[in-house]
N, C-alpha and C positions, 0 to 999 in steps of 0.2 A: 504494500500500500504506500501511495507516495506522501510524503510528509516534508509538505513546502518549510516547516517553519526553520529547517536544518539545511536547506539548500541556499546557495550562495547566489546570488541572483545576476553576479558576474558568468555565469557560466550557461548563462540561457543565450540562446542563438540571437545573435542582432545584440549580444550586450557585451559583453569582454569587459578588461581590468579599466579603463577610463571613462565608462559609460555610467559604470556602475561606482565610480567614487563621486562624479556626479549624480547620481538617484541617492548614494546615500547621504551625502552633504546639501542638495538641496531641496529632497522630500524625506528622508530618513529612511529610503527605502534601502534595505539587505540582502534580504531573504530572498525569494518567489511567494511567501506569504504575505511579507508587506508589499508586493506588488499587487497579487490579486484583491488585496483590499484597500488598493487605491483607485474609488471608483470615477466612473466620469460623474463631473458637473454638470453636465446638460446633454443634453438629446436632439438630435435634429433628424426629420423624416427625408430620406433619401430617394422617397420610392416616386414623387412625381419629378417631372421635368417642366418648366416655364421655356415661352416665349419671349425671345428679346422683346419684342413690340409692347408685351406687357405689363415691362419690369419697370418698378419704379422706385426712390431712395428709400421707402418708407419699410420698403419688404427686410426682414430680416436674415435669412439664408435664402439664395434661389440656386439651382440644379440647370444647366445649358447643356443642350447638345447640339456640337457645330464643328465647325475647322477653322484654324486661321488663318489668314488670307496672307498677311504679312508682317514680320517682326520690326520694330521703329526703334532706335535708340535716342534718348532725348537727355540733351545735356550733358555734364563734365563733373569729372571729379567725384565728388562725397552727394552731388545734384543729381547725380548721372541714373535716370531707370529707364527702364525697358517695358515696351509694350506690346503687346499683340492683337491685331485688327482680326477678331474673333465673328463670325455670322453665320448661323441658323436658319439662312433665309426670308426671314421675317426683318432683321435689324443687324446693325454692326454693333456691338460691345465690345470694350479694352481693355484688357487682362493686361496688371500693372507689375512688377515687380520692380522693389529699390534696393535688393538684394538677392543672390543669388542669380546674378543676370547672366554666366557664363555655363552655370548648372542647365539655366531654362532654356539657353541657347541651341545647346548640347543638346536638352531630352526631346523637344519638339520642335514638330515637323509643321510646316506650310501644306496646305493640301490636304492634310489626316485629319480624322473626323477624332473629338474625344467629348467625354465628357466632365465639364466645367462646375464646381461647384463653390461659394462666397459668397460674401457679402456685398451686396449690390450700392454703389453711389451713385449719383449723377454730376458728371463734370464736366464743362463744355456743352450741356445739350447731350453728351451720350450716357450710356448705362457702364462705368466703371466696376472690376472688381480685382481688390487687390491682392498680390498672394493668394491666388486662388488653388483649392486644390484640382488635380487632373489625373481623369483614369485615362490610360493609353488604349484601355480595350473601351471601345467606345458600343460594341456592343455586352457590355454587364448586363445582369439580369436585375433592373433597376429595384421589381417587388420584393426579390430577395435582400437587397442592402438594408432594407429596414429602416429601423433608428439606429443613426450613427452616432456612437460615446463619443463625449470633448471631455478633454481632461485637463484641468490647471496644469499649468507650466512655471517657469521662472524663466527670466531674461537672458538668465547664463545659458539655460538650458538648451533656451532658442536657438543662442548664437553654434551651439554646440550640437546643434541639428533635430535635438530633443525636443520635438514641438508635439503637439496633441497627437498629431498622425502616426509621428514615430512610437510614440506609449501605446497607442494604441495595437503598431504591430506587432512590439513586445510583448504585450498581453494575448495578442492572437497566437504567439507561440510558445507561450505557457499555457493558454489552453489547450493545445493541441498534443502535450506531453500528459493532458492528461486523459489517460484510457480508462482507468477503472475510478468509480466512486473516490474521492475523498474522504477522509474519517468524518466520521459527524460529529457535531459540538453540541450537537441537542440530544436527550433522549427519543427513541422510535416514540415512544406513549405518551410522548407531547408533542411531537410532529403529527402524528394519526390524528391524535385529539383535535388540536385546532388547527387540520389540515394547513400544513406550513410545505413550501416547495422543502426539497432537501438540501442539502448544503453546496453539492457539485451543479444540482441545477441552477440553484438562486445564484451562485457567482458566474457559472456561465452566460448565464442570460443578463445578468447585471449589466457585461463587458456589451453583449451581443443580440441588444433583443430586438425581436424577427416583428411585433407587435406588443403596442400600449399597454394591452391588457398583460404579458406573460411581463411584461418590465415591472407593473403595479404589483405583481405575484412578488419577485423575486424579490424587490425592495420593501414588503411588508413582511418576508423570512428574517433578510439582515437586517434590517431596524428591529423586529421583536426580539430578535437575540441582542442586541447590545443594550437594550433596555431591561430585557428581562436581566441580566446578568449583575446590573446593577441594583435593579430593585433585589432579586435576590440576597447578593452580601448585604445589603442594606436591613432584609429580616432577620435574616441568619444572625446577624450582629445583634439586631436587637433583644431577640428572642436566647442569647448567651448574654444577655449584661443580665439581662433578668431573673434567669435561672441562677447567674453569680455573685448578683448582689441581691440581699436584701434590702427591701426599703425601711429608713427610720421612720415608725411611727407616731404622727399626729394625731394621736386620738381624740385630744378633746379642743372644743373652742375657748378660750380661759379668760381673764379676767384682760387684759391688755387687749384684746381684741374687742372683746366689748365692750369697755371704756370707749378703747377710741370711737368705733363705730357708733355708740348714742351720745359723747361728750364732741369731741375732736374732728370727727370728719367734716374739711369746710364745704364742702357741699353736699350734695344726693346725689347717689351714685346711678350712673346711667343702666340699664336692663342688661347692655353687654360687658360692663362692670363686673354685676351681681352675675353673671353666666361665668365669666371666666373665675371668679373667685371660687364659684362649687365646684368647675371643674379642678382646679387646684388642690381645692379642701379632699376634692374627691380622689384623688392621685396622689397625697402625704397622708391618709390614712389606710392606703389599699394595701401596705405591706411589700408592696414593690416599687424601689428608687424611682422618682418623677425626671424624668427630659420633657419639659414642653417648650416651644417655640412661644412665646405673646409680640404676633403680630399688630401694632395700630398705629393708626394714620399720627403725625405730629396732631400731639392737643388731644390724645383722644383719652386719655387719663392712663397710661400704663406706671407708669411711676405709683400711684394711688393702690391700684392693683396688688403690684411688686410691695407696698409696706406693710399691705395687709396680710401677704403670704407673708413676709418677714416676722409680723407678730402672733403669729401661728403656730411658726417656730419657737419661739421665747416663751408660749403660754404652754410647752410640753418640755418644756427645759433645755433649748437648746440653743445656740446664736445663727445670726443669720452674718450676711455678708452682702453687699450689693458691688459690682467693678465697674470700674469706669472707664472708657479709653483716655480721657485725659485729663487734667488738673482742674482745670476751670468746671469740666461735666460733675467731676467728684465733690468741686465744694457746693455748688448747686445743691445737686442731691444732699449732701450733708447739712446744708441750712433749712432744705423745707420740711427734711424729717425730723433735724432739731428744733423744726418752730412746730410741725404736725404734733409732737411727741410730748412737746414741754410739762405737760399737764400731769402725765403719766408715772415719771419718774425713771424712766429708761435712759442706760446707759448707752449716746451715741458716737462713737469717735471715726475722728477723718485720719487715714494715712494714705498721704503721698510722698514722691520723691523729695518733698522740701521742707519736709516735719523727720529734723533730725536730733540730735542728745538727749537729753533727758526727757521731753516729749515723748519725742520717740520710743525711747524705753519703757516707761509709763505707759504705751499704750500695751507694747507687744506682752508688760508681766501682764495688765487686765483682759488678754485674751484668752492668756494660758491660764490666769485664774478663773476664768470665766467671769469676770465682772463687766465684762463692754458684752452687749447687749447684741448692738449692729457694727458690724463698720463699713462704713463708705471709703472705699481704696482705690487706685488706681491699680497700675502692673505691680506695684511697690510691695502688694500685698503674695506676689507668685514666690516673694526670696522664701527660701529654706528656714529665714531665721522668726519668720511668723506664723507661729501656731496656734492651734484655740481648743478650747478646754472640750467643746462640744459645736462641731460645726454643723448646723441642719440642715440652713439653705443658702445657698450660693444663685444670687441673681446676676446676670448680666448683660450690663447695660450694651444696646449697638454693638452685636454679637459678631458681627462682621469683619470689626476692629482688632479681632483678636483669632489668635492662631488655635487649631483644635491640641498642638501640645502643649501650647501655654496652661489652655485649659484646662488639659488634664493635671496641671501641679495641683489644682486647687484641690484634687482626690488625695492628694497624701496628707492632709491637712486634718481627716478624720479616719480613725480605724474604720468608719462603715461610708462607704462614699453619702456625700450627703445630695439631698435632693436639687436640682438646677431648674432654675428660668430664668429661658434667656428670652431676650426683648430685641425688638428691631420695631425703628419708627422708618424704614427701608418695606415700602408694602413688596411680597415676594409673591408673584403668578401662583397658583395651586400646582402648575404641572412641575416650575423648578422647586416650589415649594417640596414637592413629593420626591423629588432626586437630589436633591441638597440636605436638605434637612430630614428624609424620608424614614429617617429611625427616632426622630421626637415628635410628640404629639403638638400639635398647632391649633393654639386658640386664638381667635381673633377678637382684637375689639371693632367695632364697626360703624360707631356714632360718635359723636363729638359728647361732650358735657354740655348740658342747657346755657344759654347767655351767648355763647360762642357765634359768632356772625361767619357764615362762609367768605375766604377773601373773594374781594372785587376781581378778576385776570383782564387785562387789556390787550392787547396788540397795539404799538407803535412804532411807525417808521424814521430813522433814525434823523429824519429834518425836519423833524417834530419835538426838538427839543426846548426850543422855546417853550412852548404849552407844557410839556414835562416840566420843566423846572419851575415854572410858574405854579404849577400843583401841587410841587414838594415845598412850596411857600407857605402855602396855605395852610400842609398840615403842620409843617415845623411852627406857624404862629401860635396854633393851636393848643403848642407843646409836646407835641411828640416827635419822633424817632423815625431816621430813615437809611436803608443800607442802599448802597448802590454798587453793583458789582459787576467786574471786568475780565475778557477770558486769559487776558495775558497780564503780566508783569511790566514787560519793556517793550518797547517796539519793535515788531518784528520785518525785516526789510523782506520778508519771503509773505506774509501773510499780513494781507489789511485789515487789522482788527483794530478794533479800541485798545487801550491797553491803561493799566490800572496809574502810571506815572502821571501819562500825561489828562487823565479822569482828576487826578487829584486835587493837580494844581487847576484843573477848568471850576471843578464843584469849589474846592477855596475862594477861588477870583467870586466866584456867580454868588457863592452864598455867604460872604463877609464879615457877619454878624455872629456866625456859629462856629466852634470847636469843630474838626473832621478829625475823625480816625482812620489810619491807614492796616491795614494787614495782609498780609501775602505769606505765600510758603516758605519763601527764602528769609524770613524773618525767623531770630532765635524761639524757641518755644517764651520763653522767657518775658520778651521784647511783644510778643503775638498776645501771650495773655493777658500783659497788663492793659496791652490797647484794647481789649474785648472786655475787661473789667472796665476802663474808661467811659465803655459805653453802656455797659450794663448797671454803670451806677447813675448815667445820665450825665454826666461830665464833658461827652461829646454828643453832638446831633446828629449827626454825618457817619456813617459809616462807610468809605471808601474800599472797598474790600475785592481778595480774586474769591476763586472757592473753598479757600479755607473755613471759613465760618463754621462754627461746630455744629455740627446734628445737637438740637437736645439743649443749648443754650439757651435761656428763657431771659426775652426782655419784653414784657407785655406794654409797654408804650411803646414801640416798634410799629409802624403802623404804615409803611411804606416797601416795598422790596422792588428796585428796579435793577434791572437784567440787560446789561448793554449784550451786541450782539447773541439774543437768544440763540440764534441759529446753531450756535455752536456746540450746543448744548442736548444732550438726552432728554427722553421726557422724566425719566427716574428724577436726575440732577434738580432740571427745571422746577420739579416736584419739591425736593428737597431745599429747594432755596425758596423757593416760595414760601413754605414751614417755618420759616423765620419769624414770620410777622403771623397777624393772628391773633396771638397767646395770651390777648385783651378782650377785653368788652366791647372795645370800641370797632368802628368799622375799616377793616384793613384792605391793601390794594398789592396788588403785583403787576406793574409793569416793561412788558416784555418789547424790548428795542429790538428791530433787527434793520436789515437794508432790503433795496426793492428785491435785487435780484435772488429769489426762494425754489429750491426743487420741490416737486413736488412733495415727497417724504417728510422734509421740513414745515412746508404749509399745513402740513396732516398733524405735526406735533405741535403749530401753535395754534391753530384751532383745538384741538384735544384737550391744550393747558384752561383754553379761554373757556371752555365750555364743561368744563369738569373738575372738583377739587377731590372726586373719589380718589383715592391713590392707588386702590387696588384696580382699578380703571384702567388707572392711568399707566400702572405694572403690566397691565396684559395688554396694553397697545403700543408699552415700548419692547415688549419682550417679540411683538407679531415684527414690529418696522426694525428692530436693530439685532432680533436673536439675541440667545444666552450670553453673547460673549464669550470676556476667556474664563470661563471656569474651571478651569484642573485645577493641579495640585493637589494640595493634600485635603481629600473629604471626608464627610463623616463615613460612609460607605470604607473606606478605605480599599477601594477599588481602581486602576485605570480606567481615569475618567474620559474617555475618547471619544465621541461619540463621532464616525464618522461619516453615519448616513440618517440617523433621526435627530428629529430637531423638536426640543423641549414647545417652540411655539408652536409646533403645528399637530405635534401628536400627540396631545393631552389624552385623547382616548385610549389610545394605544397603551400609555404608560400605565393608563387606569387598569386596563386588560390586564397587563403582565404583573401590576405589584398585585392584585386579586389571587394568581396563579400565585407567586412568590411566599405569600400569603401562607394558600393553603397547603404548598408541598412544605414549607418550615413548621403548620402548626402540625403536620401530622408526623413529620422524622426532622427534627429541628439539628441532628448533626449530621444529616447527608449521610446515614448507614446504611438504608437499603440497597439493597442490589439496582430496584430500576432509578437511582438518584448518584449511583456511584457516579457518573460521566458529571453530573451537572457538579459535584466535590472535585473533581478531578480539575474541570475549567476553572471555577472559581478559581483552584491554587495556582493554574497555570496566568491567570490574567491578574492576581493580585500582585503588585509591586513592592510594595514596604512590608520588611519582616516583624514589623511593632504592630503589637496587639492593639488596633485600633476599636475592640470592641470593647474597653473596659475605659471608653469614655464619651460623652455627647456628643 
């Protein structure tokens, strides 16, 4: 049986030693495995043939069958291409080459009939097409060509003669060595079950399909294996933390939590509030360690949430923990649970990197005494040298911020891992939701707190600034607060953007009267905070700002957020700087600048911004226009994250499908023993990357 993944892919016909140090240096390809799972990007129907007479710029690929009359050389030097006066009898077209003009010379004939296939321009009044590909048999059996694979290239590649066509006959001669089946990577009784092509046919036909419908086959085979494989580890894991840890139990609701909740809570808690707090309640008494996700929009109360699990913790004896990604998020949180709390008598203490000597020591003996209650910490709290007497629950804040080993320090912190919520005001699609985080439970909050005004979104074009600044008059008379931010730093001679220097000094000049803050990346942490404290204490009006601004910063007289050059921006981001303002009573605005010239995709994200403040929304319509992104590295799954033919935006069913199966082959042989589950134990090991037991943490 042959077994691509041990063959050297320099040794396949059309490839030898320089071919293939280019496949591996500019696609990563080695093997004849990672070849045949390099599939095409796109498909084009080969099987009709067009009319010159009828072709026009707008067609995408068109298929000619003609002869050329006669070859033209035009121009000198690096100028210098070559053309061919091509006709069909209908019309003359111009088959252009700007390279390889002594190859085209050489291969074709005046007088020979072939057939012509490109991308059609119009130039001069004729039908041009450049670099065109050419069959010399001009009678081919046009039905049988089918859909023809295109396959990404690199530039090196090209010049190296490695262009779509060439991969493609490399692939035509990997499949042609292969005679017998392929191993399978699926078991028979899940291929039978949800009739799946096989493994030799779906990649055959991947490379080579004959019709539409056997390509939809073949590519619903390889995307449900690379999704099932994932959601797989993803149970498998879950279902061994569970059986390995036990969960510390929460059994009673005690006197600190009902205090706060009929003394202390300043407001009434919204319905999705009280929902995620049962499910919580419900998960720290079950006996098994809690991983939940608490997804909600900026403003939507998770913080409130997060201290009432905290003192849920304290009222069965045990401390809680909240982390922060950065100093400024950490004293926040540490002022509104020391002013939430006051009443109660709870011990709260802040440790970050800038709480050093005796401070500091004082805090770390009342951890290990167990006398501090909560702490609110930054990374400060991952050293070795902080421990605590009974840790129950570890909350953290903007989960994103932080790596999954960091995380895992915080388990050595207590002999029984303690119970974790983690939060993100980052709204996440349910489909990445379920491949990302697909081993913690996810609750959402989904309504704002009463009072809360939806902001205003605008669109404005950037010679409208007069009327903008006149606006931000009004409100700074008023007395509030306004950020204005910029995609770059300094100016850039490659790219015409606004940029945050010369913003600076315009909003100084224009608005005279009032203190600006500046902040950008390249400023020390230091030097960033105190100007973000500057304005959070009201000391400045103006916030001139790039994207630094912290998630999670709360300055509720803020009542402005303008966005020079939107365009440049995702809708997530757009999202998240909008979240800045808000966090009042009062009524707030987001102002989105951009210039005339808009692609479409772009006009699709500022109307989305202008017409929606849902974020979960606004998550599934940047995940359809921009995809996953880059997401590898290291995930909770602890799987190779590749995914090289399903796409998180589009195949949310499909996902749905396979973590259902995932599911149920884990609840029924949760270590992969049986005989019909051995292959799928086997893959798993073969496609898992890192030997650290990624199952013994969120």
């Amino acid at each position: 049986m042959l077994d691509l993944s041990v063959r050297d892919v320099k040794y396949l016909p059309g490839v030898g030693p320089a071919r293939a140090e280019l496949l591996s240096k500019e696609l990563g390809i080695k093997s004849l495995a990672d070849l045949i799972h390099y599939y095409p990007y796109k498909y084009i129907d080969r099987s009709r043939l067009f009319q010159i007479k009828e072709v026009n710029g707008t067609m995408p690929y068109i298929q000619l069958k003609g002869r050329i009359l006669s070859f033209e050389e035009i121009g000198a030097g690096r100028g210098k291409r070559l053309v061919a006066h091509f006709t069909d009898g209908t019309s003359v077209a111009d088959l252009v080459w700007f390279q390889g003009i002594k190859f085209a010379l050489s291969k074709y004939r005046p007088n020979t009939e072939y057939v012509v296939f490109g991308k059609p321009t119009i130039y001069g009044g004729r039908v041009n097409i450049a670099h065109p590909e050419i069959d010399i048999d001009a009678n081919i059996n046009l039905s049988e060509m089918g859909m023809q694979p295109h396959y990404n290239t690199t530039e090196k590649m090209k010049k190296s003669g490695l262009n779509s066509a060439a991969i493609r006959k490399l692939i035509n001669n990997l499949l042609e060595l292969i005679v017998e089946p392929l191993p399978e990577t699926l078991p028979n009784w899940l291929i039978n079950r949800e009739n799946l092509m096989s493994l030799t046919d779906a990649l055959t036909v991947i490379h080579s399909p004959k019709t539409a419908d056997s390509l939809r086959q073949a590519q619903h085979r390889l995307k449900f294996e690379e999704l099932f494989y994932v959601q797989l580890n993803i149970c498998r894991y879950s279902a061994a933390r569970n059986k390995r840890f036990k969960g510390l139990m929460f059994s009673k609701v005690g006197n600190s939590f009902n205090r706060f909740y009929s003394e202390c809570l300043p407001f009434a808690l919204t319905e999705a509030q009280k929902r995620v707090v049962r499910e919580i309640r419900r998960d720290t008494c079950s006996g098994v360690q809690m991983n939940r996700l608490l997804q909600g929009d900026v403003g939507s109360g998770k913080t409130m949430v997060a201290l009432m699990s905290m003192l849920l913790a304290i009222d069965n004896g045990f401390q809680a923990c909240i982390m922060a990604p950065t100093e400024i998020l950490a004293e926040q949180h540490f002022a509104n649970i020391s002013r939430y709390l006051n009443s109660i008598g709870l011990n709260v203490e802040l440790l970050t990197g800038s709480i050093k000597g005796k401070r500091r020591e004082a805090i770390l003996n009342g951890l290990v005494g167990g006398n501090v209650n909560i702490l609110v910490a930054t990374h400060a709290v991952l050293e070795d040298t902080v421990m605590f007497a009974r840790l129950g629950l570890v909350v953290i804040d903007e989960q994103h911020r932080f790596g999954v080993a960091q995380r895992a320090k915080l388990w050595s912190k207590n002999s029984n891992p303690p119970h974790v919520l983690v939060m993100t005001a980052t709204p996440i699609p349910r489909t990445l939701a379920m491949t990302l985080y697909g081993d913690l439970d996810v609750s959402i909050i989904d309504e704002l707190p009463p009072g809360r005004k939806p902001i205003k979104t605008v669109h404005k074009f950037d010679n409208t600034h007069v009327d903008i600044y006149a606006f931000l008059d009004e409100e700074l008379k008023k007395g509030r607060q306004v950020y204005v931010v910029y995609p770059l730093i300094e100016e850039s001679e490659k790219i015409d953007l606004k940029n945050l220097e010369d913003g600076y000094k315009i909003i100084c000049d224009r608005f005279q009267g009032y203190d600006v803050s500046k902040v950008h990346g390249k400023m020390k942490p230091a030097e960033k905070d105190a100007e973000m404290q500057r304005f959070k204490r009201g000391e400045t009006r103006i916030m001139v700002s790039t994207t630094v601004i912290e998630v999670g910063v709360d300055v509720p007289n803020a009542s402005v957020m303008v966005i020079e050059n939107a365009e440049r921006f995702g809708l997530s981001q757009l999202h998240q700087l909008r979240g800045r303002v808000g966090r009042g009573a009062d009524q707030s605005f987001c102002i989105l600048v951009t210039g005339y010239k808009l692609s479409e995709d772009t006009r699709k994200r500022i109307d989305i911004m202008v017409d929606s403040n849902d974020g979960f929304e606004i998550a599934e319509a940047d995940l359809k226009l921009r995809g996953p992104g880059d997401i590898e590295g290291t995930q909770q799954s602890g799987i190779a994250f590749d995914l090289k033919l399903a796409n998180l935006a589009r195949d949310g069913m499909l996902i749905e499908q396979v973590r259902n199966i995932a599911k149920e082959i884990i609840a029924k042989d949760a270590d992969l023993v049986q005989p019909e589950n051995q292959l799928l134990a086997r893959e798993l090991r073969r496609l898992k990357k890192s030997p650290f037991d990624w199952s013994s943490i969120s």
